[in-house]
N, C-alpha and C positions, 0 to 999 in steps of 0.2 A: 652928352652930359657935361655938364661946367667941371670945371677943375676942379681937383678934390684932392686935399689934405688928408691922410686919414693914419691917424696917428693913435695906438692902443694907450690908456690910460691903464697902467697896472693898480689892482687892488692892492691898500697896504698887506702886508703878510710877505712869506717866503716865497709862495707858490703865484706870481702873478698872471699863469693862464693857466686856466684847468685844461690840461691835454689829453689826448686821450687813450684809455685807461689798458693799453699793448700792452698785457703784462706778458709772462709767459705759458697761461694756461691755455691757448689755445690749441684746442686738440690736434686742428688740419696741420699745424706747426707742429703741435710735439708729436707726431708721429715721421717726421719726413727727417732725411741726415741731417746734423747740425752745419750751420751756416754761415759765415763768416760777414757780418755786414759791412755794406761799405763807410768808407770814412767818412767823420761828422766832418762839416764847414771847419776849416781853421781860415784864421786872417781876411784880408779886404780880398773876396774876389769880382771881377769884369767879367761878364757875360752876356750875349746878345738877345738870350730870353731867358728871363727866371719861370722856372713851373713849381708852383707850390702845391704837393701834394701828390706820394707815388704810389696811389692805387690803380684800377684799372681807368678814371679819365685821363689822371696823372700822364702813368703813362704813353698811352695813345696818343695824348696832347705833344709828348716829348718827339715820340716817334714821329708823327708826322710833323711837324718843325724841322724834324732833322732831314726827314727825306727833300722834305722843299726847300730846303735851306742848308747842304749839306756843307758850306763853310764856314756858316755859324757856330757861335759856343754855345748849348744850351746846359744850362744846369738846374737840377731840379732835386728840389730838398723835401725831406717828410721827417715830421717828429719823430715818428717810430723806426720799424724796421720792418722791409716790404715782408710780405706777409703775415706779419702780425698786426697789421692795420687793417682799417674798419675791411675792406675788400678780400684780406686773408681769413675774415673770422664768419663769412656768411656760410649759407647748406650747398653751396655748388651748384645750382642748377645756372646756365647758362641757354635762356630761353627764348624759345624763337616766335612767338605768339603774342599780343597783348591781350590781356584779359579782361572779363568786369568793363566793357567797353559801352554795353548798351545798345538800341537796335535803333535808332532814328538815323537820318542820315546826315547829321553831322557826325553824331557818334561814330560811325561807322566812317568817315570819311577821317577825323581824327586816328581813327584804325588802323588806315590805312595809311597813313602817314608813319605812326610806330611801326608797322609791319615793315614798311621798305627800311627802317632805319635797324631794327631787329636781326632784319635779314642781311643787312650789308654788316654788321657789327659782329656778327657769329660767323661769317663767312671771314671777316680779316682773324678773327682768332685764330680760327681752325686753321688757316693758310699758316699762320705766324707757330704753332705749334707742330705743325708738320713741316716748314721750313727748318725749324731751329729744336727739334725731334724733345719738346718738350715733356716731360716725365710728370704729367697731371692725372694720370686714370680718366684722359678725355674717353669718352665715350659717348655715341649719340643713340640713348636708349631710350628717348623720350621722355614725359611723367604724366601722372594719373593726378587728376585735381578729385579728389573723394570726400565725399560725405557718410553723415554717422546717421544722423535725425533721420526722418520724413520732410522736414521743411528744410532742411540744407536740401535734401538729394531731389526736391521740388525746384531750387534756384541750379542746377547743373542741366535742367532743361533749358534753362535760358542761353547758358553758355553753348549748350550743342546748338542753337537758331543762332546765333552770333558767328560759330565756327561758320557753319553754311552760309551764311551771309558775305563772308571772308574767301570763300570753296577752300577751308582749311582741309585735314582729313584730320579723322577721330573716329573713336568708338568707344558706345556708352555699355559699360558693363554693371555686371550684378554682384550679388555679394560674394555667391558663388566663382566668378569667374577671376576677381579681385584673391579670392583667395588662394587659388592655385598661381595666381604669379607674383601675389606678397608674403605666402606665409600667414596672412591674418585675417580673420574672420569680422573683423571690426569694423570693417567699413560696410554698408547697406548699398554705396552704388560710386563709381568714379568713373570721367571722363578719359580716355585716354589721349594724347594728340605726341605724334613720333616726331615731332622734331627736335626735343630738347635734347641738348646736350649735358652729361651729368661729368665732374669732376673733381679734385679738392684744389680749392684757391687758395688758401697759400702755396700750394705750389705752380700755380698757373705765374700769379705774382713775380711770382720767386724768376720763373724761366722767361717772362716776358721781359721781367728788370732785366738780367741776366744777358738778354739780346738786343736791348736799347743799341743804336747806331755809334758810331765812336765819338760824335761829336756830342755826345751827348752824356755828362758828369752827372751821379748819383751818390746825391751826400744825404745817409740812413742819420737817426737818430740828431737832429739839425731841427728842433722847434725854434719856429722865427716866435722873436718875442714883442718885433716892434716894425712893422711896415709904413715906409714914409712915403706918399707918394705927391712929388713936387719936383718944380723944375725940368719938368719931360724927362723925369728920372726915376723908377722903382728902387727904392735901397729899401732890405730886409735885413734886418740886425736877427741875430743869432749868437746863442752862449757864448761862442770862441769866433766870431768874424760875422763879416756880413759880405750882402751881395748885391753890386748894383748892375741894374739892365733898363735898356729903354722901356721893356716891351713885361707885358706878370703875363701870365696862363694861370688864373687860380682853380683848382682843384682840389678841393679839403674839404667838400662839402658840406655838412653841417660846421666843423670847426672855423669856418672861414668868419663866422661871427664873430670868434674870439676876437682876430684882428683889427673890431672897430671899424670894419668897413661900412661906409654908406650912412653911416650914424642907426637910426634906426629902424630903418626899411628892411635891412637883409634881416633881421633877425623879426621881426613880423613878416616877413614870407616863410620863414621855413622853422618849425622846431626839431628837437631831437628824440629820438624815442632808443631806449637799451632794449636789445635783443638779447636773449639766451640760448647757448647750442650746448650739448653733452654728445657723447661720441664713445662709444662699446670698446672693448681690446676684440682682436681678431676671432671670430666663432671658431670655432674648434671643430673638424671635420661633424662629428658628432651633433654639438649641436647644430649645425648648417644643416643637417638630413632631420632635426626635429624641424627647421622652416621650413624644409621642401626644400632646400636646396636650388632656390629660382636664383637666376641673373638679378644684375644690379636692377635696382631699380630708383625712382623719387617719389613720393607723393605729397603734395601741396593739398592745403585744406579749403575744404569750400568756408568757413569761418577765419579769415585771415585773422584777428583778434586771440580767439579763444581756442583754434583748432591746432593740429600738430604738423610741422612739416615732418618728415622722413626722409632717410635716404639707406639704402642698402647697396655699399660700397662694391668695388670687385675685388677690395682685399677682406671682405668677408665682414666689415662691421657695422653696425646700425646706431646713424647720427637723429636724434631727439633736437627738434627748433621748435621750440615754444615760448609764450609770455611774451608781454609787451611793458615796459614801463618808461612814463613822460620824464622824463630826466635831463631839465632846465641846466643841471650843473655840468652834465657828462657823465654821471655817477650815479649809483645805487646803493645803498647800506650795504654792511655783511647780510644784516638779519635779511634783507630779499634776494639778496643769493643763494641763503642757506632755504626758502621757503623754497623759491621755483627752482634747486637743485631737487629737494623732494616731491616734487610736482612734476619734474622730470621723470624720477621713476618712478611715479604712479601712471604716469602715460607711457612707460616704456611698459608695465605689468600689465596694463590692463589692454594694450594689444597683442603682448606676446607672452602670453600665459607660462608658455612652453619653454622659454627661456629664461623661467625661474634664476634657475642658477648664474646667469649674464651679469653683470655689473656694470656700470656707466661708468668707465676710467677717467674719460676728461669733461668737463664742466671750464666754459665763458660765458661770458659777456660780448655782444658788439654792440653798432652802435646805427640808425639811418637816420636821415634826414628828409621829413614828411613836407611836403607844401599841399596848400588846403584844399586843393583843386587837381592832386596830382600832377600839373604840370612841370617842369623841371625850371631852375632860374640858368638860364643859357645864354652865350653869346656874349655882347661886346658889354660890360660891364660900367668902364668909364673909359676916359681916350689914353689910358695907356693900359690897361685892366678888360680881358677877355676870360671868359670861366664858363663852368659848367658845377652847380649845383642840387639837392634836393633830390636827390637817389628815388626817393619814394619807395626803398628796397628794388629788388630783380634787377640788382645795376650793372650786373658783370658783362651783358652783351651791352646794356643799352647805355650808359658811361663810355664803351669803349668806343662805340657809334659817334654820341657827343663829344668827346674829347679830341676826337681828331677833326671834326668838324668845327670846334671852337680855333684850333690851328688853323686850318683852311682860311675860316673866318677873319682870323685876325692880319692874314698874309696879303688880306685881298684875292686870296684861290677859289675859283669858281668850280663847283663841284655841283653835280646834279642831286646831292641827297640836302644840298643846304635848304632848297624850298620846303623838301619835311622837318626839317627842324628849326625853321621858323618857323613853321604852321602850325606847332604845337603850343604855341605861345608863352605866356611866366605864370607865375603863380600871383593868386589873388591875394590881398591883405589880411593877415591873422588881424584878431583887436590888439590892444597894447596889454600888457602886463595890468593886473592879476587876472582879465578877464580872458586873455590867450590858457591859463593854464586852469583856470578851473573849467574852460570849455573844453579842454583836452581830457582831462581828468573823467569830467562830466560822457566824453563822447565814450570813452576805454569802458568805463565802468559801465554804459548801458551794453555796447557790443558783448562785454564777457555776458550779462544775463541775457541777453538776446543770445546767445550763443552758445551758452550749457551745457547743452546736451553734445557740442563736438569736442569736448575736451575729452 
């Protein structure tokens, strides 16, 4: 790529980037001890790689920099405060399968390229959390992809032919057999597949920041407001100082548009969509034996739009992820908070009858970033500018896979996983504004009625 100036033009006003929106309602946070974050950027600092962005690519990106590069300064800045960014605020599954893949054999050879990257990505976590005796409720219990309808639990047939095509293992249950290891009666049929891993992310966050390598500085609460790149130089301006490095690792996925990068390609490959999670107080001996009293569990919906994720913790409580909305700003009104807060429990009531008396203690917001094609925007960026963007959601293993492979990448490190992740190629072109958002708007609003009946 030619040299590239890319310089944010702030909108007049107070607030010149909408950042994102970390407040402190997030559940997987306000249940964990309080936490002392690290210090924001003061004054001019020199370092030999900036990483912008400390979620799970973030990260990965830092770590591996440091391991290859262990006399290096790396420093790596995020607006918020690790865990309570976007990667602190999702349902925890940490998944070891690609799904919705398809049965042709590209499809399937695309598969298998996320497969090996899945699989190596969940395997550094698990190492890094049993190295450094992380305190995340990891556990590897699997999850159940379930359906409500007839015609969702007609498309779980597809995924079991896709599984075998993979020689995954799985087991297709009833509604009957769903319910002796959920508690609920609600679902008509789920796939089960045991390799996921179930956990809470902000505290995986929390203990991977926590054991970053020493060479490697973590400045919380440091939104850059102005990225210059020129001169074979990254300088990032910031509230109280700035930071210059030869070399960016961007990592902020959807937000990276704020930056003005690229003019207006990155922001025609990928938009942002706001999630919502709620999250139970701890069941009560009492009612835990009105569920059944079954082990943790997750279940993903075969309607990814309109259906409900779940999870049923090992500290005994039950997280509601649902709703989806297109939010160009970063943002959603009160009034759609307060609407899918009640839409939350009417999907908490109307699986767990029994749990009348439960109340939903925490309600957020997060946030992912969709590309149109599902692919991820990866790799060398511009010649001083290497990233990984466009979550597509399920990022926690597969971010952390990318992230250090965008390291690799940028060191010139030859590693055998880089050919899967160049094979999965970038994301194709959104249209330009207004016609990107009313085809967004337009796609959401047919999925929710095509999809009805799994709410």
């Amino acid at each position: 790529m030619a040299h590239v100036d890319a310089t944010l033009r702030p909108s007049q006003g107070s607030r010149p980037l909408r950042l994102p929106n970390d407040d402190s309602s997030n559940g997987w946070s306000a249940i964990l001890p309080p936490r002392t974050p690290r210090p924001a950027l003061q004054g001019e600092v020199v370092a030999d790689w900036l990483v912008l962005g400390a979620g799970f690519a973030g990260l990965a990106a830092a770590r591996r920099l440091a391991e290859l590069r262990p006399h290096a300064h790396i420093v790596v800045v995020d607006a918020g405060t690790v865990g309570n960014n976007a990667s602190g605020r999702n349902s925890g599954f940490a998944i070891d399968m690609p799904h919705n893949i398809g049965s042709s054999l590209e499809e399937l050879r695309q598969a298998a390229h996320y497969q090996a990257l899945l699989t190596a990505g969940l395997s550094e976590l698990e190492q890094l959390v049993g190295q450094h005796r992380i305190d995340c409720q990891w556990r590897r219990a699997g999850k159940y992809h379930c359906a409500v309808s007839p015609a969702a639990e007609r498309t779980l047939q597809h995924h079991v032919d896709e599984l075998r095509a993979l020689g995954a293992a799985h087991e297709l249950l009833d509604r009957n057999a769903l319910a002796a290891r959920l508690g609920t009666r609600y679902f008509a049929a789920g796939l089960y597949t045991p390799g996921t891993v179930l956990l809470n992310p902000a505290a995986l966050c929390r203990g991977l920041a926590d054991a970053l390598p020493a060479n490697v500085t973590l400045h919380e609460q440091t939104p850059v407001q102005r990225l210059d790149l020129s001169g074979g130089k990254v300088v990032a301006h910031t509230p109280q100082g700035s930071v210059r490095a030869p070399q960016l690792l961007l990592a902020a996925n959807g937000f990276a548009q704020q930056l003005g990068l690229f003019g207006s390609a990155w922001g025609a490959e990928t938009f942002p969509l706001v999630t919502f999670g709620s999250l139970t107080a701890p069941l009560t001996p009492e009612q835990r034996s009105r569920l059944g009293a079954p082990e943790g569990w997750g279940v993903t919906p075969a309607s990814a739009v309109t259906g409900a994720t779940l999870r049923y913790t090992d500290d005994h409580r039950i997280l509601v992820r649902q709703g989806f909305e297109y939010a160009p700003q970063f943002r959603v009104s009160p009034a759609v908070r307060e609407r899918v807060r009640r839409e939350h429990a009417a999907v908490f009531a109307a699986r767990f009858p029994q749990l009348a008396d439960v109340a939903l203690e925490h309600f957020w917001e997060g946030s992912i970033a969709i590309t149109r094609n599902g692919a991820p925007r990866w790799g060398r960026l511009a010649p001083q500018v290497h990233g990984v963007a466009g979550c597509n959601g399920a990022g926690v293993v597969k971010f952390t896979a990318l992230g250090a492979l965008a390291a690799d990448l940028a060191l010139g490190q030859d590693h055998p996983l880089l050919a899967h992740a160049l094979a999965l190629g970038g994301p194709t072109r959104m249209p330009p504004q207004p016609f990107m958002g009313l085809g967004v708007r337009a796609y959401i609003a047919r999925e929710k009625w095509l999809g009805r009946a799994e709410v």
